[in-house]
C-alpha positions as CSV (number, residue, x, y, z in Angstrom):
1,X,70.1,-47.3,-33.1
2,X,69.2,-45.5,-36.2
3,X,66.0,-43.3,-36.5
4,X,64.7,-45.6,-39.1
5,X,65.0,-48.8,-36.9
6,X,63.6,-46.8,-34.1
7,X,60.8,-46.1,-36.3
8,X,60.2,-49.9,-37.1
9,X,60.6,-50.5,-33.4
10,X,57.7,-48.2,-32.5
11,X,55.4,-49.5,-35.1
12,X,55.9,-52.8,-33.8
13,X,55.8,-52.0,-29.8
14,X,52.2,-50.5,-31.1
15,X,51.3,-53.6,-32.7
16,X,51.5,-55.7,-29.1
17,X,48.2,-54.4,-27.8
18,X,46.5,-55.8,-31.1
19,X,48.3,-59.6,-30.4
20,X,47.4,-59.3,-26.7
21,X,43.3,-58.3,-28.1
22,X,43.7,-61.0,-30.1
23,X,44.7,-63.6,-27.5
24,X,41.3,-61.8,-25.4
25,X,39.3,-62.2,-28.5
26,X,40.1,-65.7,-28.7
27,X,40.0,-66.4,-25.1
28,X,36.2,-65.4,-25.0
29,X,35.8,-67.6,-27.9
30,X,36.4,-70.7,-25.9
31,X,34.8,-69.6,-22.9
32,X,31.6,-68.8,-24.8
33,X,31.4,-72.0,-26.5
34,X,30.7,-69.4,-29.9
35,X,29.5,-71.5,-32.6
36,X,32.1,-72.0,-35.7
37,X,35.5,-71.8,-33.4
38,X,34.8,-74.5,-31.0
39,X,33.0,-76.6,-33.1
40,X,35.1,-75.9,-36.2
41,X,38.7,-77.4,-36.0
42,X,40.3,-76.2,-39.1
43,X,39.4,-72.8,-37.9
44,X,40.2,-73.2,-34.4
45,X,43.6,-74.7,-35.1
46,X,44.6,-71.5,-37.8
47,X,43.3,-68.8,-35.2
48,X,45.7,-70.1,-32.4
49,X,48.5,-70.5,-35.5
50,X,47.9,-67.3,-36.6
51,X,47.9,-65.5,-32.6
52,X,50.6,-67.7,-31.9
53,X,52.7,-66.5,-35.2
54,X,51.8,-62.7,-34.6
55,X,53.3,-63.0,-30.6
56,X,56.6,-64.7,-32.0
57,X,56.9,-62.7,-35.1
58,X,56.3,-59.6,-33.7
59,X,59.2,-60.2,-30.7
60,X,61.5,-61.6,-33.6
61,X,61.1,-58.7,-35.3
62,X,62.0,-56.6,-32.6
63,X,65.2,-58.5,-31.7
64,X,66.1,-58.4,-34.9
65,X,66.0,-54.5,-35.4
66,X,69.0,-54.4,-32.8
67,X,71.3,-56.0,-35.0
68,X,70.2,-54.3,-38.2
69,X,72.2,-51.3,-37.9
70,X,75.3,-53.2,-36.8
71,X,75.3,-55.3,-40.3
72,X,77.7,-54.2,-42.5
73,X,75.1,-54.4,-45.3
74,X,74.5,-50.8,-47.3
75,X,71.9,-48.2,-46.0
76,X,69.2,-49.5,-48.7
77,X,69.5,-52.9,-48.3
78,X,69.2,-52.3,-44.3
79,X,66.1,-50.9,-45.0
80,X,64.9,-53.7,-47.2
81,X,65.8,-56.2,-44.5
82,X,63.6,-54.1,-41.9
83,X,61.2,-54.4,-44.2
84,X,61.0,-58.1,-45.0
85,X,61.6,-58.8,-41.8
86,X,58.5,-56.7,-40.4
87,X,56.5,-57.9,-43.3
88,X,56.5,-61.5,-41.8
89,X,54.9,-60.7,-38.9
90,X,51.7,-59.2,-40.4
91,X,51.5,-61.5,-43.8
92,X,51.3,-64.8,-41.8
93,X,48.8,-64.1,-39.2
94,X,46.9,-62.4,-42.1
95,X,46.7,-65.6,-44.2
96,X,46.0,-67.8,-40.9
97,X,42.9,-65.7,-40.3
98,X,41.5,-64.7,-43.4
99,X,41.6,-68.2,-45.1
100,X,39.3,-69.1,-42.8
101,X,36.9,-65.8,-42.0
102,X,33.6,-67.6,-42.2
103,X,32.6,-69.8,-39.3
104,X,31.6,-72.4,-41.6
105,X,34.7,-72.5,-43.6
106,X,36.2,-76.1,-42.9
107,X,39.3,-75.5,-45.5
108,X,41.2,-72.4,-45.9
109,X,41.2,-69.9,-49.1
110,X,43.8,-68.9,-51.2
111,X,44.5,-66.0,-48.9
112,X,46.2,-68.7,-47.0
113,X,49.4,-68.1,-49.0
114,X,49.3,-64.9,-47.0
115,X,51.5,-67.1,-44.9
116,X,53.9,-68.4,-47.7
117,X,54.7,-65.0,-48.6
118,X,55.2,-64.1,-45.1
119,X,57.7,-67.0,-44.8
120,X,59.4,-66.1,-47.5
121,X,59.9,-62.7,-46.2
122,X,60.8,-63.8,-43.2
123,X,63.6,-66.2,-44.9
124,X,65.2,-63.4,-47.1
125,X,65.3,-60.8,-44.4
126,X,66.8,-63.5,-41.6
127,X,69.4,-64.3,-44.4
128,X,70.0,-61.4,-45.7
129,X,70.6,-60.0,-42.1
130,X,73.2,-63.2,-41.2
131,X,74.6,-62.2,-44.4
132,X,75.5,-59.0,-43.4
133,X,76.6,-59.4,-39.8
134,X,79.2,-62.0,-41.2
């Protein structure tokens, strides 16, 4: 594996401990009955989408840097796919819990396309990398 993808996995192995905090954090949510999570479905419902995304993301991501290097795409656009592809991971859980920060929030901000552009990320570096192992 090349130093750079070795790198991005590090970053992301350090990132675990935060999803796992977040599925805590959460946890205690419910079990404390806190006012505006249990009682406020809209933000309930983009927490757990937004934990959820971060644990799935995160071990896509890191699947993903093990084929990186053997894609025959060139050195700079491997390092744009490790890029768009660890992007995901961050932008969507982002948008999933800022759009909603206040407890009384019962529809999400604009920073909910947090998670569009997180998609989209996702979608270019997933092609781009099946492009290149073809």
């Amino acid at each position: 594996m090349s130093p750079s993808s070795l790198s991005t996995v590090g970053v992301l192995l350090i990132t675990v401990p935060g999803v796992a905090y977040g599925g805590v954090t959460l946890l205690r949510l419910l079990m404390r009955n806190v006012p505006g999570y249990l009682d406020n479905p809209v933000r309930r419902g983009l927490w757990r989408a937004g934990h959820a995304h971060a644990g799935v993301l995160v071990l896509f991501a890191l699947v993903a840097m093990l084929y990186v290097d053997q894609s025959g795409l060139p050195e700079a656009l491997k390092a744009v796919t490790r890029t768009l592809i660890v992007a995901a991971p961050i932008l969507m859980p982002l948008g999933f819990f800022l759009s909603v920060v206040r407890p009384g929030d019962t529809k999400p901000s604009k920073l909910i396309y947090l998670t569009v552009a997180g998609g989209v990320c996702l979608a270019a570096g997933t092609l781009m990398l099946g492009i290149g192992l073809l």
